[in-house]
N, C-alpha and C positions, 0 to 999 in steps of 0.2 A: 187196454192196460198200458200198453209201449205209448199211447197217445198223452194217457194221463203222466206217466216220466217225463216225455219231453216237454210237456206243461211248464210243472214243476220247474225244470232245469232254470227256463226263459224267465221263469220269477225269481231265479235263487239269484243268477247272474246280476243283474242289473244292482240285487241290492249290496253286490259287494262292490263292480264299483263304484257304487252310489258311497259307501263307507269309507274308501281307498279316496277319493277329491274330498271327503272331510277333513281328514289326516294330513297330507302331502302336497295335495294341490293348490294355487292359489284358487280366491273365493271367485265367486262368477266375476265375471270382468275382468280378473287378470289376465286369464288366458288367449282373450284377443287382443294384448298388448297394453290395456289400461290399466290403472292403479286399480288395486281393493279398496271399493267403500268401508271409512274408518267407521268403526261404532262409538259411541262417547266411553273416554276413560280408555281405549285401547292406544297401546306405546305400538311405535314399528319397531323393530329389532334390527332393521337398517340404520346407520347414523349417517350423518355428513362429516368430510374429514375434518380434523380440527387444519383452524389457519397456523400458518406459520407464525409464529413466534416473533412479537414484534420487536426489531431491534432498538436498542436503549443510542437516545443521542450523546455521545460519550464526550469530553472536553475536559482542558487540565484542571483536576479536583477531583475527578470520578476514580470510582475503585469498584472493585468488585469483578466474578470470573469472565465474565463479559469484556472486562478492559485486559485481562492473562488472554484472553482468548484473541482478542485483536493485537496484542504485542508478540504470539508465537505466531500466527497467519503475515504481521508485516514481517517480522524475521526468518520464515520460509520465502520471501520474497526479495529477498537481500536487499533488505530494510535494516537500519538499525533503532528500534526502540531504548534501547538499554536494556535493564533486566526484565523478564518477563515475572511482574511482584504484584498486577490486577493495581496497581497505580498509576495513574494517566500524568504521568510527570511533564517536568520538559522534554527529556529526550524521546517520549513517546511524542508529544507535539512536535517536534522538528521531524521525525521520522513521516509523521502525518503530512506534514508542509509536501514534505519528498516527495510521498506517493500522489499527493493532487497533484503535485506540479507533471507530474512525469504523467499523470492521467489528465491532464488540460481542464481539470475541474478547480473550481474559485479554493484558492490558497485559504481556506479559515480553521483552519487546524484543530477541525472540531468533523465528528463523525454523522452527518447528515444522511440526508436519503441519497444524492450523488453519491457519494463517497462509498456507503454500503451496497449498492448498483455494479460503482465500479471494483469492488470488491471480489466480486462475484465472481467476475471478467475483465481480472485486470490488466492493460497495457504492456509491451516492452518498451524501456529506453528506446527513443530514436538515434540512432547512430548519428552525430553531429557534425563528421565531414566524410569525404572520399574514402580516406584511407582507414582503412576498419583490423588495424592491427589485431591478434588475436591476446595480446596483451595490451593494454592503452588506459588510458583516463581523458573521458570526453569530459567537457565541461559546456553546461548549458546559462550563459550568462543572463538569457533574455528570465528561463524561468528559477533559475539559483537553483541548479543542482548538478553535481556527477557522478559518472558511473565509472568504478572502476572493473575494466576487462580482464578474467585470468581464460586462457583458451578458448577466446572468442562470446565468452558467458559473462554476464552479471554478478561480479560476487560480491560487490556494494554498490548500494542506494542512497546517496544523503543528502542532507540539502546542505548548502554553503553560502556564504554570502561576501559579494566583489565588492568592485572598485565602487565607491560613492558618486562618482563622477564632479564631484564639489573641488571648487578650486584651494590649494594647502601653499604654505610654505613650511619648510622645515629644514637644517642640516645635515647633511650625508655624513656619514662618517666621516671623520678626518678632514672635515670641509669648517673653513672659520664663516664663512657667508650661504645666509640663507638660501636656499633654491626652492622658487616658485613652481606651480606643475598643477595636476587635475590630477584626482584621484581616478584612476581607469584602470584597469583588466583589462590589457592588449587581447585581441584574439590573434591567432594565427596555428602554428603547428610548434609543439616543442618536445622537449623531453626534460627527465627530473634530473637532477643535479645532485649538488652538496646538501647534506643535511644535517640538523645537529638534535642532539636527545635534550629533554627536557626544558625549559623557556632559556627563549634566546634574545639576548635586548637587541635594539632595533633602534634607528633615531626616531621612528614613528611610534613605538611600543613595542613590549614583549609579544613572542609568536613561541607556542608550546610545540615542539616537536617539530619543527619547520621542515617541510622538504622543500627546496627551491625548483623551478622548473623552466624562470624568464629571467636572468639577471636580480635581481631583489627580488623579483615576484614568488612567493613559494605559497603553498597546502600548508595550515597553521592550525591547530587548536588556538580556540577562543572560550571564553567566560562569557562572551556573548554573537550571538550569532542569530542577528533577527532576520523577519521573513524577506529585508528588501536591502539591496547593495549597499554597505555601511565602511566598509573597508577603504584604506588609504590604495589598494592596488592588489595587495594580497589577497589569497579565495579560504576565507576563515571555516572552518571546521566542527560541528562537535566536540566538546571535550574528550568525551568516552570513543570516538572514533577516531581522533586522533592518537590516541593511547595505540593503536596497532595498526593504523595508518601505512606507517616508516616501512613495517613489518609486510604486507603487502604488495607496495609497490616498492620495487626494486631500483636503484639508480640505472640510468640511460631507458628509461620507459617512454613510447612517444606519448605525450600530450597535445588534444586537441585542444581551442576556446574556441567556442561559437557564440554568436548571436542569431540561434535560427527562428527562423517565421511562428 
């Protein structure tokens, strides 16, 4: 009798769990580490991630939250776009110019695979000479941009654009005879000066907002302000950044100009 129980038991066992690896378990072959053979018409309920999301190559024309979403990322980055409106205007193109130039990536003021890379992981300003006041305005002549320092930090990013280096005549103020000269952006070490609110005539042209920093040389809002040294001497500016420019930087600030490597 006890013999025929223990029978039984050994048959009941196995068929449970013979039932329990139908239910729960992977099919044969999973369990030494290989896939289950698929049957035709079965889905796996594993998926693969999706890819990331490809980014749009954006340039001036484009709109859309794609271009809101790159004009708040350069403006966390004390860049200036302009308004963040999902319009890829000029001022988001100049703001663009800024960040290649300060990230050594080709000036095309348009949002490439570089560009979105260095995005990612972008760059600090290089400190352009020696002395690294915790207040200052470096200026980088070689790639047209400066930064201006409040406590040792970045609180603007913009591009600019110097001296032409082409040779001019024109008369100075209160001068009756021409004076001959090269349009150039001296480097050296200075600080800001006199400044005057809203356009200031000039014997060269009007300069909006001028702060002087070199003798006639001053930070100017411009109406135009392209990617490559255009200017009679002066370091021209955004409009919209010069608008609070003044407000900024304070008179006696030092000022570097470099031409670094």
């Amino acid at each position: 009798m006890s013999v025929r129980v223990w029978t039984g038991a050994l048959l009941v066992i196995p068929a449970v769990l013979a039932a329990g690896c139908d239910r729960g378990m992977p099919a044969e072959g999973a369990g030494a580490g290989g896939p289950a053979p698929s049957s035709p018409g079965a889905r796996s309920s594993a998926r693969a991630p999706a890819p990331p999301p490809a980014r749009r190559r954006l340039k001036p024309g484009s709109k859309g939250r794609d271009v809101k979403d790159l004009q708040r990322r350069l403006k966390a980055l004390h860049y200036d776009p302009g308004k963040a409106d999902g319009t890829f205007g000029t001022s988001t193109q100049l703001a663009v110019w800024a960040f290649q130039a300060v990230n050594r990536t080709k000036m095309t003021g348009r949002t490439d695979k570089a560009f979105w890379a260095a995005l990612d992981a972008p760059r600090s300003p290089r400190p352009v000479a020696k002395r690294r006041e915790a207040d200052r305005v470096d200026v980088d002549l070689r790639r047209q941009f400066l930064v201006v320092y409040k406590g040792g930090r970045p609180a603007l990013i913009t591009h600019v654009s110097s001296g032409s280096g082409e040779h001019y005549c024109a008369k100075d103020r209160g001068a009756t005879v021409a004076r001959c000269r090269y349009a150039s952006t001296g480097t050296g070490d200075f600080r800001t000066g006199r400044r005057a609110s809203g356009w200031e005539v000039s014997p060269l042209g009007r300069l909006y907002n001028p702060v002087y920093f070199n003798g006639g040389i001053a930070f100017h809002g411009a109406l135009d302000v392209p990617r490559y040294p255009a200017s009679h001497g002066c370091v021209r500016m955004p409009m919209h950044v010069a608008e609070y420019f003044p407000g900024l930087v304070r008179t006696d600030v030092p000022v570097h100009v470099r031409r670094p490597s």
